[in-house]
N, C-alpha and C positions, 0 to 999 in steps of 0.2 A: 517429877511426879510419876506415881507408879499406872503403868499405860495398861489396860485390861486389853486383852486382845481377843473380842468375843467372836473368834472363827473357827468353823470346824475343818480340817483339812478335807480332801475330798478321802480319804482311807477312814474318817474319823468320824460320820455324820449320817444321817437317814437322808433319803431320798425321798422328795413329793412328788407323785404322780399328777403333771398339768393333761389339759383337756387335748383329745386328737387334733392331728393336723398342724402341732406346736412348731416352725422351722428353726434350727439352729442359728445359735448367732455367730456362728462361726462354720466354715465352708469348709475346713479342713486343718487335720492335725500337721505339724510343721515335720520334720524332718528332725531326727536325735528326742522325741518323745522318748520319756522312759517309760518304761513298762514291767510290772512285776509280775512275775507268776509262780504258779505251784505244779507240779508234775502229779500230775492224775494216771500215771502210770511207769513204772520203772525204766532205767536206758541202764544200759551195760553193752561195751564193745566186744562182750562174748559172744552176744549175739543180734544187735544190731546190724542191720542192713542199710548200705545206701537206699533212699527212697523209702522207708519204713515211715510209718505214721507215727507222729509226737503227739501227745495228749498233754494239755493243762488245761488250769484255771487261774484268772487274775485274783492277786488278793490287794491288788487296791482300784477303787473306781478308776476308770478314764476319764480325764474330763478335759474340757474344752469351753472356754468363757464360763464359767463357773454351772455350765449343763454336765451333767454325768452322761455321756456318751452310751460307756457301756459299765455299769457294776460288778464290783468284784464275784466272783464267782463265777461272771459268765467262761464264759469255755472260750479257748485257744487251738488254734490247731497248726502246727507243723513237719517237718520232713523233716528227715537226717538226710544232710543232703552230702556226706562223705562219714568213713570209720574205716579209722585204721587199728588193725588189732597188733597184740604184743603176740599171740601165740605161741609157740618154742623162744622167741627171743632170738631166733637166727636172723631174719631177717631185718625188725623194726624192734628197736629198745625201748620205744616207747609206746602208749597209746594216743591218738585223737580221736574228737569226735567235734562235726560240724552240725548246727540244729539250725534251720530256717524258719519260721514263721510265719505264716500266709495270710491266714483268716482268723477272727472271733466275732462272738455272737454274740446275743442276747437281748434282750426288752423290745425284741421283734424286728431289730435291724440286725443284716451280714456286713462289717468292713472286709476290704480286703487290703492287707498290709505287709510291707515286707520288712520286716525285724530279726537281728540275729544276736546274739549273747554276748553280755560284757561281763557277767559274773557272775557264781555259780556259788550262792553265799556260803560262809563259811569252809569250803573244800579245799582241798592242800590244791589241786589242780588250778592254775592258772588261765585265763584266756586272751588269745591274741589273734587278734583280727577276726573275731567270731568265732575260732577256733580252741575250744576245751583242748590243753595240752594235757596230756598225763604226765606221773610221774616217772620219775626215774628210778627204777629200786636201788639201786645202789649210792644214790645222791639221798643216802642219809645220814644220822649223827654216827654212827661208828663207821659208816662208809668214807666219811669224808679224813676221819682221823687216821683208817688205813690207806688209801689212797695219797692224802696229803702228806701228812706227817711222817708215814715209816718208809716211803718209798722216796722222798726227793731229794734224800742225798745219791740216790743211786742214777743208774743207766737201766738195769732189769727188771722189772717189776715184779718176778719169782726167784728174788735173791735170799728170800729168808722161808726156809722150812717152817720153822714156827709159825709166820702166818699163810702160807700155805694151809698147813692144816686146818689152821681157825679157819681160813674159809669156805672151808670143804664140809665142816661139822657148825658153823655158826645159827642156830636155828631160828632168828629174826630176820625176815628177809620180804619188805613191802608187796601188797600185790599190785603189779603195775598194769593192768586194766582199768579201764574206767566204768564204777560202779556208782550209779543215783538211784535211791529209791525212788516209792509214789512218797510225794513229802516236798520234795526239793525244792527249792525256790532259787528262781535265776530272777535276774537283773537282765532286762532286756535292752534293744533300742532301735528305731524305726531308721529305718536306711533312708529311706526317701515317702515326701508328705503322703502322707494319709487322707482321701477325698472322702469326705461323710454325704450322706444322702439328705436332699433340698432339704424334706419334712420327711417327719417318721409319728407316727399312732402314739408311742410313747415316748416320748420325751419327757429328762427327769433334771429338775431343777435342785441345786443344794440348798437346803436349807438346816438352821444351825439349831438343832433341838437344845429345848430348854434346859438348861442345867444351874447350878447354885446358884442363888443368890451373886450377883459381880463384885459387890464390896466385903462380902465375906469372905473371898476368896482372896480379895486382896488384903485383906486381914492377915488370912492365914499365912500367905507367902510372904507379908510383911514379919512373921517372927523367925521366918525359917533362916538358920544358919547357912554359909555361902557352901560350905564344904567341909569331910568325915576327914578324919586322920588315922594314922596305923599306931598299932600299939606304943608305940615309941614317941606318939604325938609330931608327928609327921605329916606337913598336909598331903592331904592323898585327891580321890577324886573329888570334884564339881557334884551338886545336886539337881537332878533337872527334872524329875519326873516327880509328881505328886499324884497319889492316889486316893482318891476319896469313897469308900467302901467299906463294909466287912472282912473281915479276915480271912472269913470262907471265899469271901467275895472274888478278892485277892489270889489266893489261892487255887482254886477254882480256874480261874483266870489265866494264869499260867500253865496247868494242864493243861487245860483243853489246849492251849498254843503250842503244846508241843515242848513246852520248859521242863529241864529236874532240876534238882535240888543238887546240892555239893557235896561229896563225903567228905567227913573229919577227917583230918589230918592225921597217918596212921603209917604205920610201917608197910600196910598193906596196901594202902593206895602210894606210897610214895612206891612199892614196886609196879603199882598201875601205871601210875604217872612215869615209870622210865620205860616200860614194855611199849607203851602210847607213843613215846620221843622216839622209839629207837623204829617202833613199827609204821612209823609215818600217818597215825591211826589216831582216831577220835578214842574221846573216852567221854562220856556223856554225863558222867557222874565227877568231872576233875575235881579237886582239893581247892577254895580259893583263899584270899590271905583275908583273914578279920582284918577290917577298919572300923572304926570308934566314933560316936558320935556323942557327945560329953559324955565321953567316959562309959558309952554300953556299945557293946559289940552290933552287930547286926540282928533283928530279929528272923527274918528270911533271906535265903543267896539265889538268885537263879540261871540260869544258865540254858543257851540253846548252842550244838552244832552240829557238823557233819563228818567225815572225814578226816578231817583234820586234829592234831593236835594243839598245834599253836593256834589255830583260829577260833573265834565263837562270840556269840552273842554273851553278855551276861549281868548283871546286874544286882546291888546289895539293899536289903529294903528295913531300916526302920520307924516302926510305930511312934506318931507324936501327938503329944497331948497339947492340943491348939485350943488357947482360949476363945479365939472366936469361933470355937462352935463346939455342940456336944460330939458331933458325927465321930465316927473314926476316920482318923486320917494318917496316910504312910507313905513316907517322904524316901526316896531313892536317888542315888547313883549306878549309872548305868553307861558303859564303854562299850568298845569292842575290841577284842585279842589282835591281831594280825601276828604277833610270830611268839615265840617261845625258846628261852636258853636257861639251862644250867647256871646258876649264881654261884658262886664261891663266897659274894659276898653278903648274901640273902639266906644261906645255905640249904637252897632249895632251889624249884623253879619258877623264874620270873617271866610274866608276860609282857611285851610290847603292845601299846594302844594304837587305834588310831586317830590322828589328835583332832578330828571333826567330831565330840560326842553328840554334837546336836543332830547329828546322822544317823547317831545307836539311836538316838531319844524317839527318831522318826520309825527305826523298826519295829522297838517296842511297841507302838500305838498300833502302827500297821497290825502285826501279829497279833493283837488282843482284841485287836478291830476284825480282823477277819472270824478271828473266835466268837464273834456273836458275844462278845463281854465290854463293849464299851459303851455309854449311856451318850457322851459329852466330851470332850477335849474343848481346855480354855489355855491362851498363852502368855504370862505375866510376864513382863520385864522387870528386873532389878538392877535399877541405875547404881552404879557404883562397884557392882562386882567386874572381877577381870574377865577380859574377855580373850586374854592370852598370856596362859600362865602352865603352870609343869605338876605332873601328879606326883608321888613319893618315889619312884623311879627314874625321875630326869626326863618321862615321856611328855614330848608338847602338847597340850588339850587349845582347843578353841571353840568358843560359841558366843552365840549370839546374845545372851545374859538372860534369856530369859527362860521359867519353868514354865512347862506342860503340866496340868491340871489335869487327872481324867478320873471324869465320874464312871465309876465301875456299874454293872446291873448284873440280872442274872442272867447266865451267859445262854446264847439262844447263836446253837452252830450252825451254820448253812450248808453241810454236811455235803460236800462238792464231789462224793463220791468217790476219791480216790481208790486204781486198784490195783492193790499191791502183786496181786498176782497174772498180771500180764503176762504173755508167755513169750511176747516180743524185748521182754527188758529182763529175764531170769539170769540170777547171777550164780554161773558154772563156775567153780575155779578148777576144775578139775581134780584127779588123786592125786598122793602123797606123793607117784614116781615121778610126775609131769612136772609138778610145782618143783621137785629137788631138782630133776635135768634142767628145768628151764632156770634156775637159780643160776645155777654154775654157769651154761651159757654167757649168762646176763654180766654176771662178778668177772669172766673169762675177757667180755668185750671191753668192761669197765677200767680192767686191769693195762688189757694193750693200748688204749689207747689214755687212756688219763695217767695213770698211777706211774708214773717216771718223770725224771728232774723237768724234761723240756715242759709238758704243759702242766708244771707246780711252779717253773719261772714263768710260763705265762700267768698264770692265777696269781701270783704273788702280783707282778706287775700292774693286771687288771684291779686287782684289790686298792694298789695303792696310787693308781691313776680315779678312781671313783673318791676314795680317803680328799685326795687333793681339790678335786672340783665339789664338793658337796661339805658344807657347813656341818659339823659334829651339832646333832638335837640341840643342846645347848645355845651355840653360838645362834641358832636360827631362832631359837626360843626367844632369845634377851635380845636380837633384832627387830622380832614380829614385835613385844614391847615396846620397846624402842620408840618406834615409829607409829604405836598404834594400830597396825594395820591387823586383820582377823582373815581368814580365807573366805568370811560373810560381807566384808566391807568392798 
């Protein structure tokens, strides 16, 4: 039987203000809390200081025994508590940057907390151990092809004039600083428990604002198809998100989130789309692949990221004509990117997912949640769909089988003041002569120490000692089946 699950997450619902004096039912947040936030003001290691101030805002409640703690929006504050700059490229090839987290406010109580970053959504940049890596400029796609390929039958790494030159004159060449707008949203996490105060004047309890009808809703998600196919009638992704709104509604909805839209597929974006690969660079507007859903393409594509090119939020939306009810209603899949290659057999470029969608499903909400456009979130189960199974690419997907419902409104921002022009986080790249010298430097370091046989036998070796220990997507795929098991179970 199909289970209505009438809960709002805490990113997903209105807060009731109870009467003073209300004490928590709970004494403190535990240790590995997750925490979201948004950058209320830019960071760049151009001009970052150890000990400089960090600005955000959460964009999902805090909560605790189902009390909201503290609501999204309230304010954040931390330190840069190291930066390491790339400057000429003499000294350090790379950039880092370390962010700590101390305090946030709001509904009349101060926590103090100590939290530091696990990920920096959507960014080519990495993070380990709290520490934002940069990139490497030259650990790109043609970087890797000159380095690996033309160099590892030799001993010299300047035995060929020809690329010599190329790389003296090649004019794609990443900037290896590390740049975030006001925008950014990191993935946080609390090092050690967090003590909340006995009572506090406001204390705010969840509760689950009114939305559809519950049997209409399981109406609706009773005719919905399990999953879209590609042109070629390929099953492709899972369906997880239902939206119940206007079109404007909808619409609307992803603005203000911070979503665009896809450009068509074109000579002129497929040369975006290689400038993007080859410059280690977002492209906001990327090309995605139609999928079908009997037989009609998508009615809207949307898409969020940063930096990056193989990363990003994104998701395909069509319009369905549901007997159980007059409303409009429009049923989506929704992934998220993690990497990006070259197909020969696609003949184009294909993205990698990551196979938790029911994670993209929770950004989405979040992000529309914080926009002041969400009314309602409901969570249907549908007994019988897979809960571990492969999109049109051989990528593993896993969930939990059920859709997210969300009643759209009109959207009402809580306008968190982000400011873009901080003069602590301004991003200098400097002139034409600096970026060309610090180029070469960089290609010069790259060159003596990687681009010769010894560390291309090591790389090879490394390559196929991971090859050995790690199950090809497939093989892990038709195992998780197998057995049943889900990364939810």
């Amino acid at each position: 039987m199909r289970i209505l699950l009438r809960v709002s997450r805490a990113f997903a619902c209105l807060c009731l203000v109870t009467p003073a004096g209300i004490t928590f039912a709970c004494d403190q947040l535990p240790a590995g809390q997750t925490v979201w936030i948004r950058l209320a003001a830019p960071l760049s290691t151009y001009t970052a200081k150890a000990g400089d101030p960090v600005y955000a805002v959460l964009t999902q409640d805090l909560v605790c025994d189902s009390e909201v703690i503290l609501p999204m929006d309230s304010p954040i504050e931390g330190v840069v508590r190291s930066r390491r700059k790339v400057g000429w490229g003499i000294r350090h090839e790379t950039a880092a940057l370390e962010l700590e987290f101390h305090q946030a406010a709001g509904s009349g109580i101060t926590l103090d907390l100590n939290a530091r970053v696990e990920e920096v959504e959507n960014a080519r940049e990495l993070v380990h151990n709290g520490v934002i890596q940069g990139v490497r400029s030259s650990d790109t796609f043609q970087g890797t092809i000159n380095s690996r390929l033309i160099h590892l039958p030799t001993w010299n790494p300047y035995s060929d004039s020809f690329l010599i030159a190329y790389k003296v004159t090649f004019p794609i060449f990443p900037e290896p600083e590390i740049y975030y707008p006001a925008g950014t949203d990191m993935r946080l996490r609390t090092t050690t428990a967090v003590a909340l105060p006995p009572e506090t004047s406001t204390a705010r309890e969840l509760e689950t604002t009114p939305g559809p009808d519950a049997s209409e809703i399981e109406d609706i998600v009773a005719e919905l198809p399990w999953r879209v196919t590609t042109k070629k009638e390929v099953d492709a992704d899972l369906l997880n998100i239902v939206f119940l709104g206007s079109e404007q509604q909808v619409k609307a909805a992803f603005l203000e989130a911070g979503w665009h839209n896809a450009d068509p597929a074109s000579r002129r974006t497929y040369a975006k789309n290689l400038y993007a690969l080859l410059n280690n660079s977002g492209y906001p507007q990327e090309p995605m692949m139609t999928f079908m859903l009997n037989g009609q393409p998508e009615d809207m594509n949307w898409q969020k990221g940063l930096n990056s090119y193989g990363r990003r939020d994104h998701l395909r939306i069509w319009q369905w004509n549901s007997s159980a009810t007059d409303s409009p209603v429009w049923i989506s899949s929704s992934t998220h990117d993690t990497g990006a290659v070259l197909s020969v057999k696609y003949k184009g470029f294909v993205h990698h997912i990551a196979p938790d969608i029911d994670d993209e499903r929770s950004t989405v909400i979040r992000d529309l949640n914080f926009a002041g456009c969400v009314k309602s979130v409901s969570y249907v189960s549908r007994p019988g769909m897979p809960t571990a199974t492969h999109n049109a690419t051989g990528d593993m997907m896993f969930t939990d089988g059920s859709v997210a419902v969300v009643t759209l409104q009109n959207c009402q921002p809580t306008d968190p003041q982000l400011d873009s022009n901080s003069n602590g986080g301004k991003f200098k790249a400097g002139n034409v002569v600096f970026r060309y010298i610090r180029k070469e430097i960089l290609t010069f370091r790259s060159d003596i120490w990687r681009a010769n046989i010894i560390y291309g036998t090591y790389e090879a070796c490394k390559m196929g000692v991971t090859a050995l220990r790690h199950k090809p997507p497939a093989q892990q795929q038709n195992a998780a089946i197998a057995s049943g098991s889900t990364p939810h179970s």
